[in-house]
C-alpha positions, -999 to 999 in steps of 0.1 A, spaced: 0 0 0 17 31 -10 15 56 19 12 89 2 -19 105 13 -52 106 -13 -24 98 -42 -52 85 -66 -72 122 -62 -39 139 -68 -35 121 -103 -70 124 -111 -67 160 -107 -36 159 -129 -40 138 -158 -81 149 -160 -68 182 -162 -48 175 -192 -17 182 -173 0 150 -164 10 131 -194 9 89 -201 52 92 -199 43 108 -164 21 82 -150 37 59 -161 74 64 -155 58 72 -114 40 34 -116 68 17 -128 88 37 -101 67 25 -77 56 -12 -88 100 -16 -85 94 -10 -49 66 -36 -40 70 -72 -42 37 -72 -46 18 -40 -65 -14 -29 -67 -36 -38 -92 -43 4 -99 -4 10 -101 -9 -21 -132 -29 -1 -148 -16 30 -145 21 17 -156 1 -2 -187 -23 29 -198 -18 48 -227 -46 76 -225 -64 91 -196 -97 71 -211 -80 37 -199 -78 53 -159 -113 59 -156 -120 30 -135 -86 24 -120 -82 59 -105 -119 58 -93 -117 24 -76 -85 41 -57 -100 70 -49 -129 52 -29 -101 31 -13 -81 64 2 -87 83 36 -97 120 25 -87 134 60 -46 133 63 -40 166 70 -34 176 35 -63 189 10 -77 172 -16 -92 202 -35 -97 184 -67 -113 210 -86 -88 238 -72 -56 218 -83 -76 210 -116 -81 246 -123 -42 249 -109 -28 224 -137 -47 240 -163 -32 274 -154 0 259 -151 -4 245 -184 -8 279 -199 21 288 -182 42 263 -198 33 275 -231 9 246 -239 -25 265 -245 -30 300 -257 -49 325 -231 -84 320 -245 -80 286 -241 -71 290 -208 -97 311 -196 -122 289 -219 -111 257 -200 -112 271 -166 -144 289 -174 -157 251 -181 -137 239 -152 -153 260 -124 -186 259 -144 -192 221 -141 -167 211 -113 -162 211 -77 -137 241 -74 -150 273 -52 -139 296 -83 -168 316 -96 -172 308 -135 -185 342 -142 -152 357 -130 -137 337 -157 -157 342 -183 -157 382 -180 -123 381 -185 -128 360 -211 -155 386 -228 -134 414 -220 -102 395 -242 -126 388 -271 -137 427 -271 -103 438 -271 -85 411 -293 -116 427 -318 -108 462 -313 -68 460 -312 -64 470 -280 -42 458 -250 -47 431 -227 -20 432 -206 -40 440 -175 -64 409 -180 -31 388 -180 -23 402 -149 -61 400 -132 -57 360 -145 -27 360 -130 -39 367 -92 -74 346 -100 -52 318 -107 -25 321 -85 -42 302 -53 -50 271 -78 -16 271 -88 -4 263 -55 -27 240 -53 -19 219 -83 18 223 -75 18 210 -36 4 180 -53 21 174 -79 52 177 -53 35 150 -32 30 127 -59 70 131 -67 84 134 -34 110 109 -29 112 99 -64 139 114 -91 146 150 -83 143 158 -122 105 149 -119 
């Protein structure tokens, strides 16, 4: 039984997010099916699974298995909206995309971000990518709405890698 706390949330909220990649959950499965002598049938899968379509059941089954109440937040909407921020950050999705996605996000999920904040930044970029005009300043407003999930997503991310390789 691996002992890190709610580790099945904290990949759900990565790899649903879009964030976490297959060479991600895999290479950390295989890392830790090398420590057991005998692994867990969701660390199988997750080593074996090329697409996040193939964790549905795996991830879910683990998730009911974990204790919620360790001392460390789950927030799996929050570190959802977190990776998807931090997504942008890496250069992987343009702004609108961001803002459509976490729009979507805090729409439909379990985070405690209002969607309509999103979204009028999100009307105010499409007004101004129309007109010409700067939007600098909605960068920056994104930037402190997102800023809280992005801690989020990167606490866990650091729990799902701690003790592992330090280039993870």
């Amino acid at each position: 039984m691996i002992e890190k706390p709610a580790i099945g949330h904290f990949w759900s909220a990565a790899i649903f997010s879009g964030f976490a990649v297959p060479s991600d959950w895999r290479s950390w499965a295989d890392l830790q099916i090398g420590k057991c002598d005998v692994p867990e049938c969701w660390l199988i899968s997750l080593s074996l699974a090329a697409s996040k379509d193939e964790l549905l059941g795996p991830l879910r089954e683990q998730m009911s298995c974990e204790e919620t109440d360790y001392g460390f937040p789950i927030y799996i909407g929050d570190a959802k909206l977190g990776y998807i921020y931090w997504s942008y950050l890496f250069g992987r999705m343009s702004f609108t995309e961001l803002l459509t996605r976490a729009g979507d996000e805090a729409d439909g999920g379990t985070s405690d971000l209002e969607c309509e904040l999103v979204y009028e930044i999100l009307n105010r970029l499409e007004e101004r990518l129309a007109s010409g005009d700067s939007w600098d300043d909605l960068r920056r407003q994104a930037d402190k709405v997102f800023a809280p999930y992005l801690k989020v997503a990167q606490d866990q991310w650091s729990a799902i890698w701690v003790e592992e390789s330090p280039s993870a």
